[in-house]
C-alpha positions in Angstrom: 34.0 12.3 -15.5 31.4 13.8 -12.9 32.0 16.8 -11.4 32.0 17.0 -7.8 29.0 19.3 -7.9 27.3 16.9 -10.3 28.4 14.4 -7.5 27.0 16.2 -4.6 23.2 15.7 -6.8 23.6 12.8 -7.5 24.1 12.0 -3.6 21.7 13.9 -2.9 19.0 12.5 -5.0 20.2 9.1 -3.9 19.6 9.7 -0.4 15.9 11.1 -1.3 15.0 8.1 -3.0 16.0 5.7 0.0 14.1 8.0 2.5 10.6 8.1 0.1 11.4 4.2 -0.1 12.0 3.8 3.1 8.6 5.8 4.0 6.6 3.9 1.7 7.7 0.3 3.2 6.6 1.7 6.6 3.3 2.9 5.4 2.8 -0.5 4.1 3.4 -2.5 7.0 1.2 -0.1 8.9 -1.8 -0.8 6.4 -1.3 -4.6 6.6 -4.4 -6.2 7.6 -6.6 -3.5 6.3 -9.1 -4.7 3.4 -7.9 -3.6 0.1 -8.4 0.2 -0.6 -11.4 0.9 -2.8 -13.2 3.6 -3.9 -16.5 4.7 -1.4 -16.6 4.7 2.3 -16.9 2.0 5.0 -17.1 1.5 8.5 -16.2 -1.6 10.3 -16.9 -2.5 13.5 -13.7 -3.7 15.0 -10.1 -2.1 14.9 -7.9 -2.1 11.3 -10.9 -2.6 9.2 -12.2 -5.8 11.0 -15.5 -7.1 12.4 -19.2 -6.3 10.4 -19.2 -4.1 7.8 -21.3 -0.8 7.3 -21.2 0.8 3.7 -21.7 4.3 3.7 -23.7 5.7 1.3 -21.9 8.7 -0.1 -24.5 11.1 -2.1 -26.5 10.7 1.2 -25.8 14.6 2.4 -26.1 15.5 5.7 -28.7 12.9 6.8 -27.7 11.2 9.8 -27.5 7.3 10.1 -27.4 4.9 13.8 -25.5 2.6 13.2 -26.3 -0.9 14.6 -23.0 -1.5 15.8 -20.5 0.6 16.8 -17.9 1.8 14.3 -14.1 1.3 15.1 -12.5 2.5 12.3 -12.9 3.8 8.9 -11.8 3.5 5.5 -12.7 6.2 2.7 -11.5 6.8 -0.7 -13.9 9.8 -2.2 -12.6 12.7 -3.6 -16.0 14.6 -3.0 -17.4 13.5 0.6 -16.4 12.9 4.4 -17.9 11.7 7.3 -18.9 12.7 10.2 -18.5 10.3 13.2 -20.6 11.3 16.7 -19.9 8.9 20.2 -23.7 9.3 20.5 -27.2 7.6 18.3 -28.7 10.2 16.5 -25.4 12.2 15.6 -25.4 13.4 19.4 -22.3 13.4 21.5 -18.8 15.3 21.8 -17.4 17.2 18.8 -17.9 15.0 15.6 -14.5 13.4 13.5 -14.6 14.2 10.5 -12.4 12.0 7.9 -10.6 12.9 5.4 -11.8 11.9 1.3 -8.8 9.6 1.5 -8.3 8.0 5.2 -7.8 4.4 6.3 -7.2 4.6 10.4 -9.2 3.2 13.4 -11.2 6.0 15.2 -10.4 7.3 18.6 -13.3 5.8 19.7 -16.5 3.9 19.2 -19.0 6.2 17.0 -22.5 5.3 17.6 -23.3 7.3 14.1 -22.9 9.4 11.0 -23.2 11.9 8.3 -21.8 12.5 4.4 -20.9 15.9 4.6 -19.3 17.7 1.2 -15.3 17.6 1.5 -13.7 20.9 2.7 
């Protein structure tokens, strides 16, 4: 027989499990649409990984890139490197985002262009 403090874990740990569950069906609906997850960095052009496609070219430290189109969101798996996004051409404009080494999301707005930077 289970004792009731072996009962309480057990509940416990149940309830755990259906949360972390629970998260990860949610974080999987919210990724639907996006391409696949692969390793490097891309940019694309429309919202949730739609539209052209501009690969970025991770050992390329700190030199900044136009980008023909305007990036909408991003989509980085590097455990080395992030980007830099700027609003203006020539890695002008308001404060730069900066992405994670592991991010998937659209941007907060259109980013005219880039830089690899070294992960912090």
């Amino acid at each position: 027989m289970f004792t009731p403090r072996a009962k309480l874990r057990t509940a416990v740990a149940t309830t755990a499990m259906a949360a972390a569950l629970t998260g990860l069906g949610a974080g999987a609906a919210n990724a639907a649409g996006w391409p696949a997850l692969q390793a490097g960095a891309y940019l694309y052009s429309g919202t949730t990984g739609t539209g052209s496609v501009t690969t970025v070219d991770l050992g390329d430290l700190g030199t900044c890139h136009t980008l023909p189109t305007a990036a909408k969101s991003i989509q980085i798996a590097d455990g080395a490197a992030s980007v830099e996004l700027y609003s203006g051409a020539g890695c002008t404009g308001a404060t730069p985002w900066r992405s994670g080494t592991l991010t998937q999301t659209d941007l907060p707005w259109a980013m005219l262009s880039y830089r690899v930077v070294p992960a912090s």
